[in-house]
N, C-alpha and C positions, 0 to 999 in steps of 0.2 A: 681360302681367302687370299686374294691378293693386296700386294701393297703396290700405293700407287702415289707415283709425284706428279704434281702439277704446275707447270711451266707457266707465268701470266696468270699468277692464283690470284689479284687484286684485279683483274679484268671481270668484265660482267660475265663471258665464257669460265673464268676459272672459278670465280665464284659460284655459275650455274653447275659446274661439274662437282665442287662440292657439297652443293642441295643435292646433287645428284645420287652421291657416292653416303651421304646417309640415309640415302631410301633404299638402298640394296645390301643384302647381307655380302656380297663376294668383294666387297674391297673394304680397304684400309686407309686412310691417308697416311703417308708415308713423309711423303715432303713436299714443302712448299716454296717456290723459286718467281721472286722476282726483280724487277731492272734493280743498279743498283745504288740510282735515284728516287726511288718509291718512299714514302714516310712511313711506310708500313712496315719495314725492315725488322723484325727483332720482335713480332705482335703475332700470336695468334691466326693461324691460319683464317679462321672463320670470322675475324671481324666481329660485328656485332652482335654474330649470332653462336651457337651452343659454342664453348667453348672445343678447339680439339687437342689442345696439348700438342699439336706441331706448330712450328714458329719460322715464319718465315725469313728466308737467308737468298744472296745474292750470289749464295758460291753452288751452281750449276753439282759440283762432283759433289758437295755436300747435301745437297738436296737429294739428289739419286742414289744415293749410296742407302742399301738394304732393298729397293724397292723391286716387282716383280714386271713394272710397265709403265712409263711414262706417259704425259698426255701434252701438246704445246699447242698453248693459246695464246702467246705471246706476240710480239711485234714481228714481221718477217728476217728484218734485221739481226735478229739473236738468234734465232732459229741453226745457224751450223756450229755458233759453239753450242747450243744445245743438243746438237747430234754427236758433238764430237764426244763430250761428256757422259753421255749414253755408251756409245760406240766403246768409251776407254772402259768402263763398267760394265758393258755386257745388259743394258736393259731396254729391250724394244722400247717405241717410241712411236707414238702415234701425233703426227703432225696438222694441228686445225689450223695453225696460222695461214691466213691469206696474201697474197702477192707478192710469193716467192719470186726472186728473179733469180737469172743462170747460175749465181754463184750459188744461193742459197738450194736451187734443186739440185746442183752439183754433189752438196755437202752431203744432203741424202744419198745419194746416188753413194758416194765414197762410205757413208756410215753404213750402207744395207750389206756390203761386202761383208760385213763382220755381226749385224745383229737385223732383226724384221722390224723394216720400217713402211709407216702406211701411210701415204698423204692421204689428207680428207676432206679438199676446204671447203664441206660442208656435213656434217655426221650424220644427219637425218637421214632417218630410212627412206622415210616416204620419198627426199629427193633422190636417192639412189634409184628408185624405183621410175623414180622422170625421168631420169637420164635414159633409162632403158627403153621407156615407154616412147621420147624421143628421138631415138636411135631407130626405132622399129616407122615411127611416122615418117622420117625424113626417107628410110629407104623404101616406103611403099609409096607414098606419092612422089617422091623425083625430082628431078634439081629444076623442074619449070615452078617449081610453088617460090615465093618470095619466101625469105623467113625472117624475122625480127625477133630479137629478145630482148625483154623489160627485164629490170628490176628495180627495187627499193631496199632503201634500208635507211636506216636511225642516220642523222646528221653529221655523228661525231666518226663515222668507216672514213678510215681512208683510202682503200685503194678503191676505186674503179678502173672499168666492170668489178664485178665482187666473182671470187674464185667459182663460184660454181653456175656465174652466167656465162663464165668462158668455157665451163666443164661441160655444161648443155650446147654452146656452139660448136666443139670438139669433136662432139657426140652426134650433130647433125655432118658436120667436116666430113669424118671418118665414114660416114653413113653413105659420104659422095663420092668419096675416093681423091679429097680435096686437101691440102694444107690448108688449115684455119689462117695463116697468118698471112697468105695469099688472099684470100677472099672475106677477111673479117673487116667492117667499117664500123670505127667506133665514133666519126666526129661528120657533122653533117651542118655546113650555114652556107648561107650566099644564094649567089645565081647557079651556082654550079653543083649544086646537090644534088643530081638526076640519079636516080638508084641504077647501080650496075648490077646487070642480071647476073645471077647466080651469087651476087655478095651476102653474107649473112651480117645483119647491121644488130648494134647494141645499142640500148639506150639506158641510161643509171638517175634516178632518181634519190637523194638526200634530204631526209624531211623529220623532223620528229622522232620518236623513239619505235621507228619501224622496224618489226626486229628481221626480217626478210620474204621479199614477195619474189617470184619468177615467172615468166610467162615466157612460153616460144611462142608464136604465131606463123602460121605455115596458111600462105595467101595465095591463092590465083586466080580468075575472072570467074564470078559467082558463088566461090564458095571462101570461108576463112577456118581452119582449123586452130585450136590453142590448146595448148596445155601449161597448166598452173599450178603451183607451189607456194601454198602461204602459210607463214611460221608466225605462231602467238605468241611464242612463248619457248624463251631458250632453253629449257627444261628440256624438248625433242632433241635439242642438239647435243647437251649433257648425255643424256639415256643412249643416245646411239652412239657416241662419244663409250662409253663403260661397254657396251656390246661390244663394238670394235676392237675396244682394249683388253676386255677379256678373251678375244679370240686369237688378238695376237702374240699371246703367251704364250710360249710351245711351239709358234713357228718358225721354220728354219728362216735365217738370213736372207733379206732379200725386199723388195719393193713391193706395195701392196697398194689397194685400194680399196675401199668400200664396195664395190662390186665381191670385191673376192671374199669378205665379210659374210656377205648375204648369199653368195654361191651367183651369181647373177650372170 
């Protein structure tokens, strides 16, 4: 069995990991870390529901301390003292926060020298499995298709695009032999909004309690290709979330991703 903390345990994510984490025999909760503004400080992991006799705390090393894997669903922001903490303790750390910027993949980068870490900003199998399946579209039909990616999600996301509609434009990028951040369009008004050939354009949708949709769209004169991802229900993202974590146990130091998960 392992024991497991959870970073952003009053987030609708850390709470879905620990519905999660009492449907499977292989973990434990261990500890529970969050901001340390939260009014939840000092209560019960589990909130309203089964009691767990861990009590949630603001101090990062105390949280981690005994556990066998960590899991961060917190804000982007927290996310490198939360590798630092790991990294000083020696306990992998599986990363779900979205919209890391440089500094924050940095901190990664600097914690995997010393323990296995895995970005994931997004745990579901099934979209691991898109990315792949988009990877394989973009290099069979060719850089004359237009390509467009939707998504959606619940009102209260901050970042847009959301981590894993940039992880599918990457994944068509890569597919061209393109830097994404050359050919990505994420803002489109006016007179002058004429699509430039070979761009791959984003579009983000904020609405309601959507918990995440994706779409690539791969277009050129008579035909439209698409491929789709739609999540019910953050329970998928928990489950492949405990996969993950369970398989990062045991591994040597170093950067990971959900591909390397599933063997992909």
């Amino acid at each position: 069995m392992h024991a497991l903390a959870i970073f952003g345990i009053t987030g609708r994510m850390g709470q879905s990991v620990l519905r999660a984490v009492r449907e499977t025999p292989a973990f434990t909760l261990s500890g529970a870390i969050a901001s340390p503004l939260s009014a939840r400080l000092g209560s019960d992991a589990a909130g309203e529901g089964p009691a767990t006799g861990v009590l949630i705390t603001a101090d990062s090393s105390l949280g981690v301390k005994g556990a066998s894997v960590a899991v961060d669903f917190s804000l982007s922001g927290s996310v490198p003292a939360h590798a630092e903490a790991c990294a000083a303790a020696h306990v992998p750390i599986l990363v779900g926060a979205t919209g890391l910027d440089a500094a924050g993949r940095a901190a990664l980068e600097q914690a995997a020298r010393d323990i296995p870490v895995l970005i994931a900003p997004n745990t579901s199998v099934g979209v691991s499995v898109v990315v792949g399946l988009v990877s394989r579209a973009a290099q069979g039909l060719g850089p004359s298709y237009d390509v467009e990616i939707f998504e959606a999600h619940h009102h209260t996301k901050r970042d847009a695009p959301s981590g894993t509609a940039l992880a599918l434009g990457e994944a068509v990028a890569r597919a061209r032999g393109v830097s994404l951040n050359e050919v990505a369009v994420f803002n489109r008004s006016g007179q002058s909004a004429l699509r430039i050939p070979g761009s791959i354009g984003f579009l983000s949708l904020r609405a309601g309690d959507i918990v995440g949709e994706h779409t690539v769209t791969f277009a050129a004169a008579g035909e439209r290709v698409e491929i789709t991802h739609r999540a019910t229900d953050r329970i998928t993202f928990a489950r492949g979330a405990l996969r993950a974590a369970e398989w990062l146990v045991g591994q040597p130091a170093g950067l990971y991703g959900m591909r390397d998960v599933l063997g992909l």
